[in-house]
N, C-alpha and C positions, 0 to 999 in steps of 0.2 A: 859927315856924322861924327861927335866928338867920339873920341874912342872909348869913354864910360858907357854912355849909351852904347856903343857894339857889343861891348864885354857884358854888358845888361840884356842884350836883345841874343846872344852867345847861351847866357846861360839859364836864360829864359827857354829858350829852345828848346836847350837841353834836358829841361826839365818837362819841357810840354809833351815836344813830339814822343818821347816813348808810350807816355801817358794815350796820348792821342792813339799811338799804334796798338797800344795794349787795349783801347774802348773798341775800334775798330773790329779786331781780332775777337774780344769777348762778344760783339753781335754775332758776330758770322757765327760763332761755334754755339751761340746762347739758342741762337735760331733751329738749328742741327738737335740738340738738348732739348728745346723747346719740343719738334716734331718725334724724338724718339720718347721724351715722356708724354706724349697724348698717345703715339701708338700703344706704348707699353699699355697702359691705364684701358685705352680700348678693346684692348686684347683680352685682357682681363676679363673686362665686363661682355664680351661677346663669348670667352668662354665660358663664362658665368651662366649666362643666358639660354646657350646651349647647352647647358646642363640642367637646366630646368626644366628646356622643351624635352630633352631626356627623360628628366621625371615623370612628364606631365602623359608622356605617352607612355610609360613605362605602369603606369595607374590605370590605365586603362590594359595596359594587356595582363595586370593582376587580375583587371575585373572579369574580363572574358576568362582566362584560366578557373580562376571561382566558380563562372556560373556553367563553365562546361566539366565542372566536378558534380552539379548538383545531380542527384540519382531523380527524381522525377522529371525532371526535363529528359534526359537520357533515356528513359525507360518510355516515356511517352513517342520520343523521336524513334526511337527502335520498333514503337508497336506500330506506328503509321510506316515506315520504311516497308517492315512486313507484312502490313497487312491488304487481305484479297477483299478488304470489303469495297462496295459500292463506290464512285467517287462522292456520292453527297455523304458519307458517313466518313471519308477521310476528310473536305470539306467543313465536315461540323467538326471535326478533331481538330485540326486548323484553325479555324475558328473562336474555340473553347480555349485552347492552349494560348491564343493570340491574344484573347481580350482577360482573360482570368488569372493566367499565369505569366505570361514575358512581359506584359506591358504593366502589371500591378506590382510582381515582387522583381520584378528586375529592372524594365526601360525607365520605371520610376526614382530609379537611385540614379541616376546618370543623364540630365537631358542634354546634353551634348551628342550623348548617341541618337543617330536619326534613326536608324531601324536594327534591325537583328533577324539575320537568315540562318536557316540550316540546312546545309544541303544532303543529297543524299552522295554514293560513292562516283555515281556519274556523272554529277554537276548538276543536277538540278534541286530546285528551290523547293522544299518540302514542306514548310514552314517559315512564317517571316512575320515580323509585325505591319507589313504593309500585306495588307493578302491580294494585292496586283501582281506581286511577285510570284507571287505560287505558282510554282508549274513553269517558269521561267528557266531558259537552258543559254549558257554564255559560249561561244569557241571557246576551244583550248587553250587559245592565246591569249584571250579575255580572262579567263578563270586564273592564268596562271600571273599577269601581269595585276589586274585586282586582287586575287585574293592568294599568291602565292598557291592554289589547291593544292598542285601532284606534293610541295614539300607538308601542308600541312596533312593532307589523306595519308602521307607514309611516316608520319614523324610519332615522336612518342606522347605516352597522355601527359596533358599538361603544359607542352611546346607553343608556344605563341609566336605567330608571323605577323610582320607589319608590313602593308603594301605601301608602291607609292602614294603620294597625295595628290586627289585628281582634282586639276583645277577648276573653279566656275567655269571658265569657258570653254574646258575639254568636251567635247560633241558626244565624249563616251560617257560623261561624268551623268548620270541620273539623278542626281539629286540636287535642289538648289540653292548649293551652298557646297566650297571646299568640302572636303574630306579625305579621310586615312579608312582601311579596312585592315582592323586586327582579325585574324582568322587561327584555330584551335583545333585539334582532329575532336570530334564527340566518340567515345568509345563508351561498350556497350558494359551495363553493369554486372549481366550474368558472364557473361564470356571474356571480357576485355579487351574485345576486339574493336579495333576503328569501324564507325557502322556511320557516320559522316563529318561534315566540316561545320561549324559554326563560324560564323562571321559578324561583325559589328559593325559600323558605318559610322563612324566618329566626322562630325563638324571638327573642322580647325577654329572656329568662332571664339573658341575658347582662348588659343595661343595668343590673341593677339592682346586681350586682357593679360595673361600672364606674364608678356614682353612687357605692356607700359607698366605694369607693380613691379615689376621686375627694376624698371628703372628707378623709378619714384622711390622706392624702399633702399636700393644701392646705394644711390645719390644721400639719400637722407643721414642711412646708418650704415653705410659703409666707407666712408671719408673720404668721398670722392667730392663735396661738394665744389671744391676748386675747380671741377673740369667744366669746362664749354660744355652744356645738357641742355640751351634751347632747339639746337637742331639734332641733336641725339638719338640716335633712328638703332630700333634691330629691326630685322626683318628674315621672315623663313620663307628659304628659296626652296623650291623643289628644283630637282635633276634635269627639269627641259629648261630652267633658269627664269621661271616665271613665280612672280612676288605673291605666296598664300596666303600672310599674313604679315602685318607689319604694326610697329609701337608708334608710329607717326603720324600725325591729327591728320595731315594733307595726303599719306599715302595710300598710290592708288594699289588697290592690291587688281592680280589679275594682269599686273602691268610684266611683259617680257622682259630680262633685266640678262640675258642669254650671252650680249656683245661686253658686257662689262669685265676688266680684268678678274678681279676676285671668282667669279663665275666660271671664268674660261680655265682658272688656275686650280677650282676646285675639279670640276667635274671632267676637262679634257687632260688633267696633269695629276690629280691628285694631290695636289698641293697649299699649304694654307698661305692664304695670300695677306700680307701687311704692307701698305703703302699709297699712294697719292693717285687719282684718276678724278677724268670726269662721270659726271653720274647722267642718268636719263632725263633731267630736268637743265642739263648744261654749266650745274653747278661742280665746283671742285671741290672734293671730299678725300678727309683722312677715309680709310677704311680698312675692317681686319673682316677674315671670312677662317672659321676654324671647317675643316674637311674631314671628310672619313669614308671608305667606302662602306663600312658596314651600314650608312644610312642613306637614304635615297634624297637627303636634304640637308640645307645647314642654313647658319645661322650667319646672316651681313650685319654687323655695327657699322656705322658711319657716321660722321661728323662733320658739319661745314668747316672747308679750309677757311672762310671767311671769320667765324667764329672762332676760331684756334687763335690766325692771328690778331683778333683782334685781344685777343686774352693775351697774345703776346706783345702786342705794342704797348698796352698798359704799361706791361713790369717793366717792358725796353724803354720807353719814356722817363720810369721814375730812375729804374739804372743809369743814364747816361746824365739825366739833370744832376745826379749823386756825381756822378765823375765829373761834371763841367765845370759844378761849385769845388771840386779837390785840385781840377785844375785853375782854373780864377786864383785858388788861395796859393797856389805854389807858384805862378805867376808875381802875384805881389809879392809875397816872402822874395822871391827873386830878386824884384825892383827893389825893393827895401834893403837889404843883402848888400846887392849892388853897389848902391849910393853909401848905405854904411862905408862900405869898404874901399871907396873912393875916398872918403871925406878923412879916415885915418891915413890912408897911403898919401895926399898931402900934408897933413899936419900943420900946424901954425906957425904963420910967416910972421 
């Protein structure tokens, strides 16, 4: 090889290989970047999310607070508690109160609420908008896992308890359809005294409309449109790590999701979990799970890893065809260079 061409293929090199190590080096770290800006972004939006499902329950246990202020429902729940008449004359109380009053100026503003109980200080059903319930007595351990009672029978007026959420396929759940039970002490208007519990039966039905708005509106008007949002999932777990409700067209709800990390990290560790697993469908997903023990549930984002990089390979595509064209051109400049500087270091014979 004459020795211009070495000295050309020399500083050629010289000039490639950094370049080259520098393209290498910015994948590897671009990739790193890439995953900690989807988690971040996810984070976000999952604790967005849960703060909505916050809200969202948070509105309902306004509602029960309000309606266990009203004085004729109190006063009517007091005179049936007390009263020695007949059962078909408590029966017609029940009755009158059930079709006239809870179910027109109350179950009417809220149809997400499936029924509305009242119990008295014992645990039984004294009043309900389902009148199969009437006269219905739960264990102790029932009353206290549904409906919180001994904290709500001893708390002050006003105090609202939220149970777990019992899932469609819990054998205990009575009703056909998730739900949550807000429960209230009912205290008495002449004395003040706790005289029983009110309880609501809330459908979760509603959550999973306000996870997919939730998304659709974020994405929209919140500047996230850049992120991967075709596989885009929240979903609210309950405590035994079975899926209540979920924002994703194919998700199955009902489905156990109990062996997943985020799961294990919330409810066996306390801990909020950000990072890469497989999911129940065999797919690999970013995922963020925000935790708390004050709640019996939370809130899963997840993302297809497939979706992520495929937004990554994009930009990594146009990045490196940008560095392949800077290297080409510094290449040539080289050869050109090169020969220039041959063709003076001889000079004219």
């Amino acid at each position: 090889m004459r020795i211009n061409n070495k000295i050309a293929l020399l500083m050629i090199s010289a000039s490639v290989l950094p370049l080259m190590a520098l393209a290498l080096i910015f994948c590897i770290n671009d990739r790193v970047a890439a995953d900690n800006f989807f988690y971040a972004h996810l984070d976000v939006m999952t604790k967005r999310a849960q703060e909505m499902v916050n809200s969202h329950i948070q509105d309902e246990k306004i509602r029960i607070a309000d309606w266990a202020s009203d004085g004729h429902l109190r006063d009517a729940a007091e005179s049936i508690i007390q009263s020695n008449a007949p059962e078909e004359v408590q029966d017609l109380a029940n009755y009158l109160l059930r079709k006239n009053y809870l179910m027109k100026y109350k179950m009417a503003l809220d149809p997400h609420i499936i029924t509305t109980d009242i119990f008295d200080l014992d645990g039984k059903i004294i009043i309900s908008t389902d009148m199969n319930r009437v006269g219905h007595v739960d264990s102790g351990e029932e009353l206290e896992r549904e409906y919180s009672f001994g904290k709500a029978r001893a708390a002050e007026y006003g105090q609202v308890f939220i149970s777990e959420i019992d899932p469609l396929s819990d054998d205990r759940n009575e009703f056909p359809e998730a739900a949550f039970n807000a429960s209230v002490p009912l205290v008495s208007v002449a004395t003040s005294e706790t005289i029983g519990v009110m309880v609501i039966h809330v459908s979760t039905a509603d959550l999973r409309a306000v996870l997919a708005e939730f998304i659709k509106e974020d994405l929209a008007l919140g500047g996230y449109s850049y992120l991967p949002h075709q596989s885009l999932k929240l979903s609210v777990i309950d405590n035994s790590g079975r899926v209540i409700e979920s924002s994703g067209s194919n998700a199955l709800v009902d489905q156990s999701v109990a062996d997943l990390p985020p799961i294990q990290a919330c409810f066996r560790k306390n801990s909020n979990f950000i990072g890469r697993y497989t999911d129940k469908d065999g797919r690999s997903v970013l995922g963020t799970a925000i935790c708390s023990s004050a709640r019996p549930w939370l809130v899963l984002g997840e993302v297809s890893e497939d979706e992520v990089l495929a937004y990554f390979n994009r930009h990594l595509l146009a990045t490196l065809f940008f560095m392949a064209v800077i290297i080409l051109i510094m290449a040539l400049v080289s050869v050109v260079c090169t020969r220039h500087w041959f063709r003076e270091e001889r000079g004219p014979k």
